[in-house]
C-alpha positions as CSV (number, residue, x, y, z in Angstrom):
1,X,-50.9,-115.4,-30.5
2,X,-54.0,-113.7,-28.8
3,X,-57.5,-115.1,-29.1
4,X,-60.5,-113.1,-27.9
5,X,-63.0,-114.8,-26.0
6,X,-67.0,-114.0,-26.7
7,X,-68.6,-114.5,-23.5
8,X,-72.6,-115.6,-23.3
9,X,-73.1,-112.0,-22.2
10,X,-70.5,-110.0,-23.3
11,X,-70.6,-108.8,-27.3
12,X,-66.7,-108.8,-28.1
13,X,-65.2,-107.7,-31.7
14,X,-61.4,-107.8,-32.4
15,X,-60.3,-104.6,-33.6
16,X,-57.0,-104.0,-35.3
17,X,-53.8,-106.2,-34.9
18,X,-52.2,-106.0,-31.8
19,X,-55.5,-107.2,-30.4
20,X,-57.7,-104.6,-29.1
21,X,-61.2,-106.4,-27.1
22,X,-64.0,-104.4,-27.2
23,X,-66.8,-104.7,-24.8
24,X,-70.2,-103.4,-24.1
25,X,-68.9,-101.2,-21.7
26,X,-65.1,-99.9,-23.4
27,X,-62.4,-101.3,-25.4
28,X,-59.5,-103.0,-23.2
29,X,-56.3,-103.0,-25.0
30,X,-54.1,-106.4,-24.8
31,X,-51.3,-106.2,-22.4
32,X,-48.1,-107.8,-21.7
33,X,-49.3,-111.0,-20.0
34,X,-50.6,-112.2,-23.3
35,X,-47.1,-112.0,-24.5
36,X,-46.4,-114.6,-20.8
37,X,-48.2,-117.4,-23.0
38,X,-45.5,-118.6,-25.4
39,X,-43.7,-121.1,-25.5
40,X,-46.7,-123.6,-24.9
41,X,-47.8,-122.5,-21.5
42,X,-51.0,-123.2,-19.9
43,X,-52.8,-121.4,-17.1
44,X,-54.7,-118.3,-16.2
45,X,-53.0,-114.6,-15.6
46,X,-53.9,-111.2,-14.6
47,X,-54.1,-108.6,-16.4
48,X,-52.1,-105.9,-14.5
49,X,-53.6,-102.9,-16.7
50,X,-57.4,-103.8,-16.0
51,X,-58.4,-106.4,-13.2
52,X,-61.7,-106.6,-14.8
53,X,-60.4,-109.1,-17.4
54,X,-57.8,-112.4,-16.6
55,X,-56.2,-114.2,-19.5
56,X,-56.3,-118.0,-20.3
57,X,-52.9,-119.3,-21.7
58,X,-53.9,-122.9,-23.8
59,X,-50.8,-123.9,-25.7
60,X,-49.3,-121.0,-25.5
61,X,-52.2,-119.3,-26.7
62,X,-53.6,-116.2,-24.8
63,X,-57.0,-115.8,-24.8
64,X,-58.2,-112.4,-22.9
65,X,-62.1,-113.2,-21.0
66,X,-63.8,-110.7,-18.9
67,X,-65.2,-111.2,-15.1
68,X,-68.5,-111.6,-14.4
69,X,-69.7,-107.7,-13.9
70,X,-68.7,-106.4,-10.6
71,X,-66.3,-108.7,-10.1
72,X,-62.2,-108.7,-10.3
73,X,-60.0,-111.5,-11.5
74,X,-58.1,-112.8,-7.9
75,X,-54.7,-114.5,-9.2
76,X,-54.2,-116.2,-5.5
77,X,-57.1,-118.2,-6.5
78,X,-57.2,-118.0,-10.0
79,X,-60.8,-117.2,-10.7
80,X,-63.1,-113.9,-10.7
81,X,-64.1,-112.6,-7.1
82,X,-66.1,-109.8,-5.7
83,X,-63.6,-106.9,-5.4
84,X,-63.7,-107.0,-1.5
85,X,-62.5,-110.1,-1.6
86,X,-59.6,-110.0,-3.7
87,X,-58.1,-106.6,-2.9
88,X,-59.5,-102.6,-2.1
89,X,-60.4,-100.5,-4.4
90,X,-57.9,-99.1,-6.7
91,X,-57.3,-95.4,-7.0
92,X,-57.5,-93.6,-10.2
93,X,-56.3,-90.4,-11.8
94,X,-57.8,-87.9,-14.3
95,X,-56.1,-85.2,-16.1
96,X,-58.1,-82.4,-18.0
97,X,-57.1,-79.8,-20.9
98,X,-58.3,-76.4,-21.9
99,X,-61.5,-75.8,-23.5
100,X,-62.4,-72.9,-25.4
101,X,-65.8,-71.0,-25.1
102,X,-67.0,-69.9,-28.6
103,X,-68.5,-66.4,-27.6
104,X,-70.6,-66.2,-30.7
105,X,-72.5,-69.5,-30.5
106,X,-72.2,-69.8,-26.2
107,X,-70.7,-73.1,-26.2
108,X,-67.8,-74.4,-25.0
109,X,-65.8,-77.3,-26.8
110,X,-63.5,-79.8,-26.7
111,X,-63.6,-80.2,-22.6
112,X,-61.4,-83.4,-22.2
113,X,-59.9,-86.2,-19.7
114,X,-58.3,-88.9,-19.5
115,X,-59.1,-91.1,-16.6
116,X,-55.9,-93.9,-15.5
117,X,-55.2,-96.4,-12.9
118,X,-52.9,-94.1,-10.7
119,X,-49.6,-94.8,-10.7
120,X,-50.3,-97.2,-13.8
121,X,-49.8,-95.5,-17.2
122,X,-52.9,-97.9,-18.6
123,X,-55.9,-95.6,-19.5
124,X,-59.2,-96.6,-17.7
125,X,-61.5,-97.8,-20.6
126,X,-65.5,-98.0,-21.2
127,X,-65.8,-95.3,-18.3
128,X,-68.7,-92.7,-18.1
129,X,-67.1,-89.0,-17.2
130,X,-69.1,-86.0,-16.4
131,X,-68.4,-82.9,-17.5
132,X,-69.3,-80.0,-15.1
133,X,-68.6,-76.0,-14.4
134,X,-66.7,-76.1,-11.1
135,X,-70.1,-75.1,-9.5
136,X,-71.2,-77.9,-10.5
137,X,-73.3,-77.6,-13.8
138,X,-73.7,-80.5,-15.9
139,X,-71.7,-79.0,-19.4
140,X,-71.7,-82.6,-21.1
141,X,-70.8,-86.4,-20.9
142,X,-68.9,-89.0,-22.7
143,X,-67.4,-92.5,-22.1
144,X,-63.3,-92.9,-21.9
145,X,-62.1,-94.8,-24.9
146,X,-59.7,-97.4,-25.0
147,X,-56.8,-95.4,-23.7
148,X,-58.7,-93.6,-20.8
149,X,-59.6,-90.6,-23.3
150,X,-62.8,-88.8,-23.4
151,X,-64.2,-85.7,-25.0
152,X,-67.0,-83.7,-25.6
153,X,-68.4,-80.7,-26.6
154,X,-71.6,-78.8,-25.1
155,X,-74.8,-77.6,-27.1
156,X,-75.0,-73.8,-28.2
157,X,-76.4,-71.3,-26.5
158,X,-76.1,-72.3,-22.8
159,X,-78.1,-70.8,-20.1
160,X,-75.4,-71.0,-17.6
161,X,-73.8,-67.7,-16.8
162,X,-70.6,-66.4,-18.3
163,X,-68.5,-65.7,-15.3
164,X,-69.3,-69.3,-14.1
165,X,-68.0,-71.1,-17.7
166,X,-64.8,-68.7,-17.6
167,X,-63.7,-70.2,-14.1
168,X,-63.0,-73.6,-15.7
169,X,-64.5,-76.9,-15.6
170,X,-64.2,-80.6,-13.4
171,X,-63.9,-83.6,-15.2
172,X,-65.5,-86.7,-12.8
173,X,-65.1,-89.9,-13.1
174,X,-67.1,-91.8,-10.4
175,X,-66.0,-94.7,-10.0
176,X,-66.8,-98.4,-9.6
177,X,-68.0,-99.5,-6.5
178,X,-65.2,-101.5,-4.7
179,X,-63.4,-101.9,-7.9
180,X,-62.4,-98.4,-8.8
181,X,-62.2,-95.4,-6.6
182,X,-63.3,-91.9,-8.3
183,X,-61.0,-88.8,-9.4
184,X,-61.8,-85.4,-10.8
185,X,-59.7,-83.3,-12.6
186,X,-60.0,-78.9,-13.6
187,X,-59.1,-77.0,-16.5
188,X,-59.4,-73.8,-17.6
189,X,-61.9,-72.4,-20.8
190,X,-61.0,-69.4,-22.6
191,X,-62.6,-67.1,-25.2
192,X,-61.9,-68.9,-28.8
């Protein structure tokens, strides 16, 4: 059984069966520790996908809380810790697919990512991504969803020129300090 915790700071809501929490900042999907609870045990245990949240087994009950923000859950000592202390950063990965530049309106949709702890196959979750020309022009932004996904479109009639959007884009993710390290990610945009 999973219970999710509401934190004095944190507004949680449990979202479909198979327990999905969902935070102010993203949606962090319940993991396989939970499933370490049965059979009556009692304890805390990281959660491998997201260090960011621990899970307190009561009675074989698993009940997923979040770290204080900035912090990471340290299983050695069994509470939350500034990253630095616990362990370095962890690297990430992003992955981008083709968008397609609508030549009659000048916009350029569905540029996409999806940012991952690297060589984890959990998406990063609740994470702002930028969305730029590979010289660097801001195209859009969006925040990953609960299985690292993010996606966005840009307005009509952009003022950036055409030769520039037809290179491709980046996707960026910038990381959290000392909890997360950043990764970027190009694609291509074609004519619709």
């Amino acid at each position: 059984m999973l219970r999710i915790a509401k934190g004095p700071t944190t507004a949680l809501a449990a979202l479909a069966t198979g327990a999905v929490l969902a935070l102010g900042v993203g949606v962090a999907p319940a993991g396989a520790a939970e499933g370490s609870c049965a059979g009556g045990a009692t304890g805390r245990l990281p959660r491998v996908q997201d260090q960011r949240f621990y899970v307190q087994c009561a009675g074989g009950v698993a009940t997923v809380l979040a770290c204080p923000t900035g912090q990471v859950y340290s299983p050695a000592a069994q509470l939350c810790d500034v990253p630095a202390q616990v362990r370095p950063a962890v690297a990430t990965a992003a992955t981008a697919g083709p968008a397609k530049l609508n030549g009659l309106l000048f916009g350029v949709k569905n540029l996409s990512t999806t940012v991952r702890i690297a060589d984890a196959p959990a998406g990063l979750d609740g994470v702002p991504v930028t969305f730029t020309t590979l010289g660097g022009r801001l195209l859009c932004s969006a925040v990953t969803d609960q299985f690292g996904a993010a996606r966005c479109d840009t307005p009509a009639r952009l003022t950036i020129p055409l030769d520039e959007i037809l290179r491709g884009y980046r996707a960026n993710y910038a990381g959290i300090g000392g909890i997360y390290l950043p990764s970027s990610a190009t694609a291509p945009v074609a004519l619709l």
